[in-house]
C-alpha positions, 0 to 999 in steps of 0.5 A: 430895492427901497424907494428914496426919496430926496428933497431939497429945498428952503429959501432961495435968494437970488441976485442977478449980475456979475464982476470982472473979466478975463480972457481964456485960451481955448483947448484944442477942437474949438475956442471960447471966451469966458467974460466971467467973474474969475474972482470969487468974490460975492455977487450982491444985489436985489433978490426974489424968495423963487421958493421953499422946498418940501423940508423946512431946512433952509438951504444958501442963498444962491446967485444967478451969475450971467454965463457969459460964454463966446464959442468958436467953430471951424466951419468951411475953413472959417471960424464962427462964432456962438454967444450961449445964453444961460447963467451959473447957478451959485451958492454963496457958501461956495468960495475958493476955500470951501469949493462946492461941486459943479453940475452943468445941465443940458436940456432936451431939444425943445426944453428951452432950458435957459430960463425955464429950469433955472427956478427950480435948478436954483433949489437944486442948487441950494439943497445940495450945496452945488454950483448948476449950469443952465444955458441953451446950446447953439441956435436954441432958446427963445427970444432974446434966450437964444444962444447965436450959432448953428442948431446942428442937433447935436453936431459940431456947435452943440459938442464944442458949446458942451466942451467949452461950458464945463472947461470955462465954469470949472475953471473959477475959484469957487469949484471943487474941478475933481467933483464935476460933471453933466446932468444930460436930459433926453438929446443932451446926452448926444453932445455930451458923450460925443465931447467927453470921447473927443476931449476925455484925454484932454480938455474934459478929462476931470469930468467925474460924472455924467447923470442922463435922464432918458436919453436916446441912444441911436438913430432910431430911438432918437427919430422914434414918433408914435404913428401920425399920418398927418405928420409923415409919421407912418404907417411904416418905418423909414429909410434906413431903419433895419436891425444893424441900425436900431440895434435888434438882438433875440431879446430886443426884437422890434416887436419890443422895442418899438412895439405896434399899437395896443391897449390906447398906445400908438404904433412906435415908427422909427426913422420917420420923414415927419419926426424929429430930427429928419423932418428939420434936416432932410438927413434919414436915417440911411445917411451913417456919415451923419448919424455916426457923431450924433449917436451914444450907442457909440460913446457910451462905450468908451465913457470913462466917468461915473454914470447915472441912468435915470428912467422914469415909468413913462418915458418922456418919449419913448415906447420901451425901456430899451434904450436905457438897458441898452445904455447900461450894456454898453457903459458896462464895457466901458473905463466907467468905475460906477453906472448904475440905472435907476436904484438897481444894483450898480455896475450889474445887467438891468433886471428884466421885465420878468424880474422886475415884477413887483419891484419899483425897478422904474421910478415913480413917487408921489412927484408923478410917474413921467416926464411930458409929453410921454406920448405912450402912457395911454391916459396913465401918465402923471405928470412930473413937472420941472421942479419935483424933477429937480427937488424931489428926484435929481438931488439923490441922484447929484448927490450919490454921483460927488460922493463917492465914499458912501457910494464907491465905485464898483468896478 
């Protein structure tokens, strides 16, 4: 295994705004609004040079195109309706004759995404020759960055919100519908795989990829916090954590997965009363009824596009690399033709730690080796930031899910 390294960069122009309107019947399990330009045609205007990459090719100009997206959801036998906040990301060399690929981002659940990604998703953009979605699920974001509607934490609001973007944007003329796909960061990937499950026959069956950074995969991953007794995190782990639930086997005992303190690290508690997201909704981790649509470990199985894993040295989160092995195992089952975790074999079982000794097995490059707040590198960790994320790591990765003739499916 060889380090890549992936740049792209140039000069970015972006001019604010949008044309036209049009109205689109929304697919079954949810209704939505697409008030944007459906016309293709170039959106002109004042710009700002946002940045130059690390080569000196310069990429097209993009443009920020307002999303403008309404949502529907049944709740208590009454539909309410969510604005989503975010904008769509388009390289003007993207037209209904030459269709480019589209990437639709969703963020962590405290990334605020929209706005804080779109500097450096513009250079991802221009760099690969991809339209990129960035907004804020239902109830996220800051100030007047806020999407309306509910913060269900990955329930009913963030599924449809999920559904409805990539069903809207694919739809306009300058998107090549068969290259399309989610690039999903920590808990975006709880919406995400839970919508291409529910909608993957009918609304989302021409999603052709899903790139996930780190996600969690269950209730425990998710709910996991280095130990603070101040926050309600600790000593010991909460209701509802057991075997069954956080997924232990021989090779994945707790002592593992979620290790004890050691070497400056925290103690990993699971299911705790004062972590995320069981200190914001009361729900622990004994509630399955709750649990069961907000856990990957679940979809992941029946994930029917091409897969990315990425994992970083330091997790952004968590303590071990468990999560994304466990991810790949269970995508290994699955309809998925390609998956692949990091630059390991595709469609093969992770390395072990045993075998992975000497090998860059997990990512890190001259961009850093994690991504914040990585709460168990013990002082070793070096921070990615947002925009080597998207310009010096995602664009292999982008790029090796849309082209599938150099790199073909395996399964």
């Amino acid at each position: 295994m060889q380090w890549r390294k992936w740049f792209a960069g140039g000069s970015v122009v972006l001019a604010l705004g949008a044309c036209g309107s049009s109205t689109t019947p929304a697919a079954a399990g949810g209704t939505g609004t697409d008030t944007a330009s459906q016309a293709g045609q170039d959106v002109k205007g004042s710009g700002t040079d946002t940045a130059s990459g690390p080569d000196t090719k310069a990429g097209p100009s993009v443009e920020v195109l307002e999303l403008q997206t309404t949502i529907s959801v049944l709740v208590n036998n009454e539909q309410q309706q969510a604005a989503l906040k975010g904008v769509v990301l388009h390289p003007v060399t993207c037209t209904s004759t030459s269709q480019c690929p589209l990437v639709v981002v969703v963020g962590d659940y405290d990334g605020n995404a929209y706005d804080a990604y779109v500097p450096a998703a513009s250079k991802l953009a221009a760099g690969v020759n991809v339209n990129v979605v960035i907004f804020n699920l239902p109830g996220q974001g800051p100030a007047s960055k806020k999407s309306s509607g509910t913060d269900d934490f990955g329930g009913l609001w963030h599924e449809t919100a999920v559904k409805e973007v990539m069903r809207f944007i694919a739809q306009r003329p300058y998107v090549d519908q068969k290259r399309c796909g989610y690039l999903t960061i920590g808990t975006g990937l709880i919406p995400v795989v839970r919508a291409l499950k529910v909608y993957g026959t009918s609304a989302l069956s021409f999603v052709n990829f899903l790139i996930d950074v780190e996600g969690p995969t269950d209730r425990c991953a998710v709910s996991q916090a280095p130990e603070d007794d101040g926050k309600g995190i600790g000593p010991s782990d909460g209701a509802g954590a057991s075997d069954s639930a956080c997924h232990f086997t021989t090779k994945a005992p707790h002592s593992a997965v979620y290790p004890a303190a050691q070497d400056g690290k925290p103690a990993s508690i699971v299911c705790a009363e004062g972590a995320w997201p069981i200190a914001a909704t009361g729900v622990t981790c004994s509630d399955s009824s709750w649990w069961s649509a907000r856990e990957p470990y679940t979809y992941l199985s029946d994930l029917f596009t091409r897969y990315q894993r990425i994992q970083f040295t330091n997790d952004h989160r968590l303590p071990s690399y468990w999560s994304s092995r466990m991810a790949i195992q269970r995508v290994a089952g699955s309809p998925s033709h390609y998956f692949a975790l990091n630059d390991m074999p595709p469609c093969q079982a992770p390395l072990t730690d045993d075998e992975c000794v000497g090998q860059p097995c997990w990512l890190e490059g001259p961009y850093g080796n994690g991504l914040a707040p990585a709460p168990f590198a013990a002082g070793k960790l070096k921070p990615i930031s947002t925009d080597d994320l998207f310009t010096q790591v995602l664009p292999g990765y982008v790029q090796r899910m849309i082209d599938d003739k150099t790199y073909p499916n395996c399964k």
